[in-house]
C-alpha positions as CSV (number, residue, x, y, z in Angstrom):
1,X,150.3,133.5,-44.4
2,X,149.2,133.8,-47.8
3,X,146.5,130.9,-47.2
4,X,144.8,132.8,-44.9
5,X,141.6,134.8,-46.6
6,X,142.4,138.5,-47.0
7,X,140.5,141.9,-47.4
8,X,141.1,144.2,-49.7
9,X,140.5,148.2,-50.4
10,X,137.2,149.1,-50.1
11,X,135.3,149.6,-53.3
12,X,134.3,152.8,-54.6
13,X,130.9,153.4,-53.2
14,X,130.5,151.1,-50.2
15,X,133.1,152.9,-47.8
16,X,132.0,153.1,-44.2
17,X,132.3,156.7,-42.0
18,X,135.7,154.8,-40.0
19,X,135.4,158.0,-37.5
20,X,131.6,157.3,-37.1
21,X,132.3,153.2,-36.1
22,X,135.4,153.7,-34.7
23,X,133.6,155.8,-31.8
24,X,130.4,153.3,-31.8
25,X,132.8,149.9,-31.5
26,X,135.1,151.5,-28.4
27,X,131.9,152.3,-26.7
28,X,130.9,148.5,-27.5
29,X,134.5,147.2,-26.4
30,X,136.4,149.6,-24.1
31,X,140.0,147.1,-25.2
32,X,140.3,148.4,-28.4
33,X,143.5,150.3,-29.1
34,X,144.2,152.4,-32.1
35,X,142.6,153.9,-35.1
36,X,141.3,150.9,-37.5
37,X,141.9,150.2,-41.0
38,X,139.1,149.4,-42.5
39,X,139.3,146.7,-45.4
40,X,136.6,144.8,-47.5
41,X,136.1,141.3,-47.8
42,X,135.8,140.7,-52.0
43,X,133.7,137.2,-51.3
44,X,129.6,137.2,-51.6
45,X,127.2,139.1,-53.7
46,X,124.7,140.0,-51.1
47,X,125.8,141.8,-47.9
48,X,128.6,143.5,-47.4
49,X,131.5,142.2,-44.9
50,X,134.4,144.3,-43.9
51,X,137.5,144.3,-41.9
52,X,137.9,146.7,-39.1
53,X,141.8,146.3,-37.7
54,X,142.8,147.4,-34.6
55,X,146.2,147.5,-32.9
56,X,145.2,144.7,-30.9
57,X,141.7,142.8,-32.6
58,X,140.9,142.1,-36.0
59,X,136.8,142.1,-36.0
60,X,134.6,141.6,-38.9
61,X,131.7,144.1,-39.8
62,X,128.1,143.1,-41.8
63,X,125.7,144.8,-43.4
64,X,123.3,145.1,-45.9
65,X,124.5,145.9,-49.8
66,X,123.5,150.0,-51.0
67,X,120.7,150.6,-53.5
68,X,116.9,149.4,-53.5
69,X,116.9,145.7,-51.3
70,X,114.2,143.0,-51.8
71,X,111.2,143.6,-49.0
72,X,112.9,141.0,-46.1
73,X,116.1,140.6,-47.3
74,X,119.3,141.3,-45.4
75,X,117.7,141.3,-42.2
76,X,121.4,142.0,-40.2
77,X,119.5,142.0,-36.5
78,X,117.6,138.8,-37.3
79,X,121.2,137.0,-38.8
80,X,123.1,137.9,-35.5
81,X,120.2,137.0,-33.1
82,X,120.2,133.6,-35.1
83,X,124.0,133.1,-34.6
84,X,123.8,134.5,-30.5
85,X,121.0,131.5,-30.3
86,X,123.3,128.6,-32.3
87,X,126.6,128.8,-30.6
88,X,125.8,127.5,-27.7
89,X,124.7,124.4,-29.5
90,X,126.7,124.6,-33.0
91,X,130.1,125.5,-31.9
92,X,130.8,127.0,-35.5
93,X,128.9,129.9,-35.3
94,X,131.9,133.0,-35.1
95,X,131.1,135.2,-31.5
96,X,129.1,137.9,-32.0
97,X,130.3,140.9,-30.4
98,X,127.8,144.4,-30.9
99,X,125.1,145.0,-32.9
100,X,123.3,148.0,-33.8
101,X,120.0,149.8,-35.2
102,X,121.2,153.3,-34.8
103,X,120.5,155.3,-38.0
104,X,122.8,158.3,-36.6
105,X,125.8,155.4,-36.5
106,X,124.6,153.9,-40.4
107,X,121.9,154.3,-42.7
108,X,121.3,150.5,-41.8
109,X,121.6,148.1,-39.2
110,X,124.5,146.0,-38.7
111,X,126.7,144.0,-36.6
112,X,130.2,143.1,-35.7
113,X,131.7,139.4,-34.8
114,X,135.2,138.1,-34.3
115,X,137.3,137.4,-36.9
116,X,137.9,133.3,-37.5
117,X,141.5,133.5,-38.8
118,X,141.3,130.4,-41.2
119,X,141.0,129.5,-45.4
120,X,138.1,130.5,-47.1
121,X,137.9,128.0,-49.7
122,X,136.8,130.0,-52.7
123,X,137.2,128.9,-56.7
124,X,140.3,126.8,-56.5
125,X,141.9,125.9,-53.2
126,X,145.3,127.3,-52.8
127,X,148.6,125.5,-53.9
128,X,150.2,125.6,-50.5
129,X,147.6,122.9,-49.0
130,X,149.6,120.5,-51.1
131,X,146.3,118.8,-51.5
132,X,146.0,115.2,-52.7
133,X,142.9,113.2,-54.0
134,X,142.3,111.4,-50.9
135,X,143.4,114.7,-48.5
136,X,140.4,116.7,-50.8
137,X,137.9,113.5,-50.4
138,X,138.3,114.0,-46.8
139,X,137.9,117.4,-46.6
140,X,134.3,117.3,-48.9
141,X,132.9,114.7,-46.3
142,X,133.8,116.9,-43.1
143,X,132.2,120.3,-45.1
144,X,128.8,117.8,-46.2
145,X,129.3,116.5,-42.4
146,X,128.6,120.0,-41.1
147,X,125.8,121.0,-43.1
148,X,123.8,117.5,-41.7
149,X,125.3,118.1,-38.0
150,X,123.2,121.5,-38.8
151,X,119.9,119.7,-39.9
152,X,120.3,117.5,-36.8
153,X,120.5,120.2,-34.4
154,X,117.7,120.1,-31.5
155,X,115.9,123.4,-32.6
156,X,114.3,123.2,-29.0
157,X,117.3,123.3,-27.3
158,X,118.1,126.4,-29.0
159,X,115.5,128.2,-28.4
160,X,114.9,128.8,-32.1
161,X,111.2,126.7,-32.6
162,X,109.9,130.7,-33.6
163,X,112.4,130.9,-36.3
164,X,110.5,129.7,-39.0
165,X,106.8,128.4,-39.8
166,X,107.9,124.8,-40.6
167,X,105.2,122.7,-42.5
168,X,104.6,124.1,-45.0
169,X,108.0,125.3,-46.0
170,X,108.5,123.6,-49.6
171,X,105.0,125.5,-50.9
172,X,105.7,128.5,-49.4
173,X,109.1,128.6,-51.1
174,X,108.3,128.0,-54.6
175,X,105.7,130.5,-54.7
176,X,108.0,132.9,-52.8
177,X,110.5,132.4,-54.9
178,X,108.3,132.6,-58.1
179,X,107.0,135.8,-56.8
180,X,110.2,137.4,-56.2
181,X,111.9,136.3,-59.3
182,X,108.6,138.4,-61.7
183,X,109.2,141.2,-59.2
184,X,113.1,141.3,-60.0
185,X,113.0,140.4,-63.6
186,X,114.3,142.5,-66.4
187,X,113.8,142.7,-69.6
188,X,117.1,140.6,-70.7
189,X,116.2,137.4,-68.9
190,X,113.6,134.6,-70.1
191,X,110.8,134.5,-68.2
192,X,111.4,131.1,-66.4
193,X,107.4,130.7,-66.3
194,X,107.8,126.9,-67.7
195,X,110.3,126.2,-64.9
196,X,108.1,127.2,-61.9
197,X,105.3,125.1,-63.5
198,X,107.5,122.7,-63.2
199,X,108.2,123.2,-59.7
200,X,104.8,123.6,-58.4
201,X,103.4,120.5,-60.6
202,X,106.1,118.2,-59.3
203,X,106.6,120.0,-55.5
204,X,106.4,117.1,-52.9
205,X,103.3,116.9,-50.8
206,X,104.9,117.5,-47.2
207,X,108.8,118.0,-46.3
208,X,111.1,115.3,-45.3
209,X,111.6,116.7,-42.0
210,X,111.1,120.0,-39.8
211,X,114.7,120.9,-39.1
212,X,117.2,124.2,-38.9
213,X,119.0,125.2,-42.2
214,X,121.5,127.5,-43.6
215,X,120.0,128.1,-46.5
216,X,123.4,129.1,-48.5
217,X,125.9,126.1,-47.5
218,X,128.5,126.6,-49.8
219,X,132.5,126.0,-49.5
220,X,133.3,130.0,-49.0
221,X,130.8,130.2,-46.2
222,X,132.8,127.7,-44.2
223,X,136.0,128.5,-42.6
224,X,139.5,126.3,-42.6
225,X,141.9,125.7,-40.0
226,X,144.8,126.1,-42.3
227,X,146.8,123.1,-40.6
228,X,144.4,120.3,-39.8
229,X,141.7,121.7,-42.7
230,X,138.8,121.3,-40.0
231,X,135.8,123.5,-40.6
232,X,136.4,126.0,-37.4
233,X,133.7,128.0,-38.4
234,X,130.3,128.5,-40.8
235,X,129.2,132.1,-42.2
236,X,126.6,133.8,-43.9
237,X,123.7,133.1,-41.3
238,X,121.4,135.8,-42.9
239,X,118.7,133.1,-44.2
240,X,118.9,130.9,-41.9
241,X,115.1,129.1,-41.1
242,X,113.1,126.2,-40.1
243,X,112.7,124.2,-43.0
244,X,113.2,120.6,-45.3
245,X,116.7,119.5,-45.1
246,X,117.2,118.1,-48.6
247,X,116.0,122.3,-50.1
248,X,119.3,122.9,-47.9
249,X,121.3,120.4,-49.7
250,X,119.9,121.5,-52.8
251,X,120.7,125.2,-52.5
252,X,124.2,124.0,-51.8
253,X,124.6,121.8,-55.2
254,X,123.1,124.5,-57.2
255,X,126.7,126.1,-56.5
256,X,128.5,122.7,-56.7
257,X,130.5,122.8,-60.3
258,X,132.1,119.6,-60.7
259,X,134.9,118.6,-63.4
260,X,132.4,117.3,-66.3
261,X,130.3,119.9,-66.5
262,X,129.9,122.1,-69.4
263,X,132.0,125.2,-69.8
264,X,129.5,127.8,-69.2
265,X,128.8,125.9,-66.2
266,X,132.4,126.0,-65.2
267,X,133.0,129.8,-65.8
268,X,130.4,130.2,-62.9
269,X,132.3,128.2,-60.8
270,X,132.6,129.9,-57.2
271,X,134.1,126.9,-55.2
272,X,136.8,124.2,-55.5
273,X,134.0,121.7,-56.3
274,X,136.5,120.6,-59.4
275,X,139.4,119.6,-57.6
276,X,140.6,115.9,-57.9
277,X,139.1,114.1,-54.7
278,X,136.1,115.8,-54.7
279,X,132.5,114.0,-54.4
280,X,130.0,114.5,-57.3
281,X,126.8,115.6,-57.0
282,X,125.2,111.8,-57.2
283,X,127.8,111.1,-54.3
284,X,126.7,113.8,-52.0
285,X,123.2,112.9,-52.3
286,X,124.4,109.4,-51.6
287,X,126.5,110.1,-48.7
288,X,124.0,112.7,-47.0
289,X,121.1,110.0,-47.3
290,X,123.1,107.3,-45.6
291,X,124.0,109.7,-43.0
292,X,121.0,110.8,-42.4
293,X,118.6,107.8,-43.4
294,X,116.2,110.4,-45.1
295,X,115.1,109.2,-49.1
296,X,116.8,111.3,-51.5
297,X,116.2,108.4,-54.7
298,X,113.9,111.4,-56.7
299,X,116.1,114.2,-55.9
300,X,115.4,116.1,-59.3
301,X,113.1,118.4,-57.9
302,X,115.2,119.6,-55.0
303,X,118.0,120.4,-58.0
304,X,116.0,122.4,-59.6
305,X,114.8,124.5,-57.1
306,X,118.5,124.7,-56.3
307,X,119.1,126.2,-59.4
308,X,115.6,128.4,-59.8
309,X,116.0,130.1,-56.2
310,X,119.9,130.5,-57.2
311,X,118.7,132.6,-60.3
312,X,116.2,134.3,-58.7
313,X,119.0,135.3,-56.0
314,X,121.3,136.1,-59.0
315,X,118.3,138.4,-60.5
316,X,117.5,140.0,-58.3
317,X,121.5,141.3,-57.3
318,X,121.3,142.1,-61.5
319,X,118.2,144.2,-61.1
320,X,120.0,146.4,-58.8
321,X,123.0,146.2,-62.2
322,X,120.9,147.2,-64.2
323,X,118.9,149.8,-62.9
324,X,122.8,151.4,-61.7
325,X,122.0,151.0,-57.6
326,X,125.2,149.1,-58.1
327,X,128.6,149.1,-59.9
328,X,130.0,146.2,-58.4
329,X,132.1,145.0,-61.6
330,X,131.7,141.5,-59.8
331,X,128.0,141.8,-61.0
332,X,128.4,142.4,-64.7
333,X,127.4,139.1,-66.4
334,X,124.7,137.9,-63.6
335,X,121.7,138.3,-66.2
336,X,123.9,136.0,-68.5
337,X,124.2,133.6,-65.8
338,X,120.6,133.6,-65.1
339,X,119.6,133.1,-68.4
340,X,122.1,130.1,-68.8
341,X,120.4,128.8,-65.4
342,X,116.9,129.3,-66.9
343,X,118.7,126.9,-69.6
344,X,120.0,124.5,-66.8
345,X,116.4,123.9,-65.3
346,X,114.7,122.9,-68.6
347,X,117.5,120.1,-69.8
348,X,116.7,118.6,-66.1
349,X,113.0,118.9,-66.2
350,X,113.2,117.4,-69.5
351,X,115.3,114.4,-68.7
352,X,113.8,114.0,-65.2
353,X,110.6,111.0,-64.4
354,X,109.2,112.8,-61.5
């Protein structure tokens, strides 16, 4: 089915020893049967996500991108501990099946989990869901009603109170974030030093609440059942924490391109966020505040860090460009973008009365 998300040849450079994990994954799970193809997901510009096909199982491999990696980042043991811990209480969580901190198997650690055969809605949805308006309206309110069923999870129950340090979390993550955007930046990109003034001046004095988040909600993280268009499953669990709901929501409308913006803004677009039917930015805030009854009337600052942390995500993948620990092609005009998001932050501090 041509709706269903598909992998692709491996690119040049990130190809895995198939002899090396073929070995490794039988030893994990005796029922495998065959020699696999191995196949790479083209989605994401972080950690890498392949295919490994067996006669009889399709199962999906993470790990950490090649070249120099930001101190923390793409933490693949703590990602799948975090999912092993969820599913029990967020059924969207994908199984995860082996994981493994062998360097004589990778030069990294990684794991494997099943494969959720669905659509991956990535920058335009495909013609064959014969969407309408009001079909595309629906589905926006069931993705949005996923990320708050997320915030309202009992963290307790899940044994994940250790996850993150909680209060606290909105300071920590605009100096963090400032920090490791002056570490990453190059000498293309503006300096965003007025921005994270900005950020600190206006930062709110306490969160709105203590709860889990996924820290990178976004349409091509969650998974489709191509028949009833039903999120079966949410991905990407790598930065997953303890911390204020409405950052959450505002790392996912940093991504969220919708039909009036301008055209730079639009050639960034990674998500369907365009498509007749879908809720604005002013309407998700909406929606998710009456859903959740938490204040969201001076949401400027949380859409601005949105965008900041997205650039200093976007910088430092373009460091790793333009130092050549990469050749992704798919990486080529990320200092552009985070100079035009640098641009992005200053009309809304400008125009904002926080």
């Amino acid at each position: 089915m041509t709706l269903i998300d598909e992998a692709r040849r491996v690119r040049e450079g990130e190809e895995l020893d198939v002899a090396v994990v073929d070995g490794y994954l039988k030893a994990q799970l005796p029922d495998l049967q065959g020699t696999p193809v191995v196949r790479q997901f083209p989605g994401g510009a972080s950690n890498l996500t392949y295919l490994i096909a067996y006669e009889n199982r399709d199962l999906i491999l993470r790990r950490p991108p090649f070249g120099k990696k930001a101190k923390g980042a793409h933490d693949m043991v703590r990602e799948a501990r975090i999912m092993q811990a969820l599913k029990p209480v967020y059924p969207y969580v994908p199984d995860v099946l082996a994981m493994c901190q062998d360097p004589a198997i990778m030069d990294c650690d990684f794991y494997v989990m099943q494969r959720l055969v669905g659509v991956i809605p990535r920058q335009d949805f495909p013609e064959e869901l014969l969407l309408t308006p009001d079909k595309t309206r629906a589905l926006c309110k069931s993705v949005v009603d996923k990320l708050i069923e997320l915030h309202k999870v009992d963290v307790k129950a899940a044994g994940l109170e250790s996850l993150g340090k909680g209060e606290g979390y909105v300071a920590r993550q605009i100096s963090g974030w400032s920090e490791r955007f002056r570490n990453a930046r190059t000498p293309d990109v503006g300096d965003f030093e007025g921005v994270m003034a900005w950020l600190e001046a206006k930062k709110p004095a306490g969160e709105v609440a203590i709860t889990l988040i996924h820290n990178d909600y976004r349409f091509d993280n969650v998974v489709l059942d191509p028949e009833t268009l039903q999120v079966i499953g949410v991905l990407d669990w790598e930065m997953a924490t303890l911390g204020d709901p409405l950052m959450d929501l505002g790392n996912t409308l940093a991504y969220w391109v919708q039909g009036d913006d301008d055209p730079v803004f639009q050639m960034m677009r990674r998500q369907p966020t365009n498509a007749a039917g879908m809720m604005s930015r002013a309407e998700v805030i909406s929606y998710y505040g009456e859903k959740t009854g938490w204040k969201v009337d001076n949401f400027d600052f949380y859409l601005v860090y949105g965008l900041f942390r997205l650039a200093g995500i976007a910088q430092q993948i373009w460091y790793r460009y333009y130092n050549k620990q990469t050749t992704n092609p798919a990486f080529s005009q990320f200092g552009a973008m985070v100079n035009y998001l640098e641009k992005r932050c200053q009309t809304l501090t400008a125009a904002s009365t926080l």
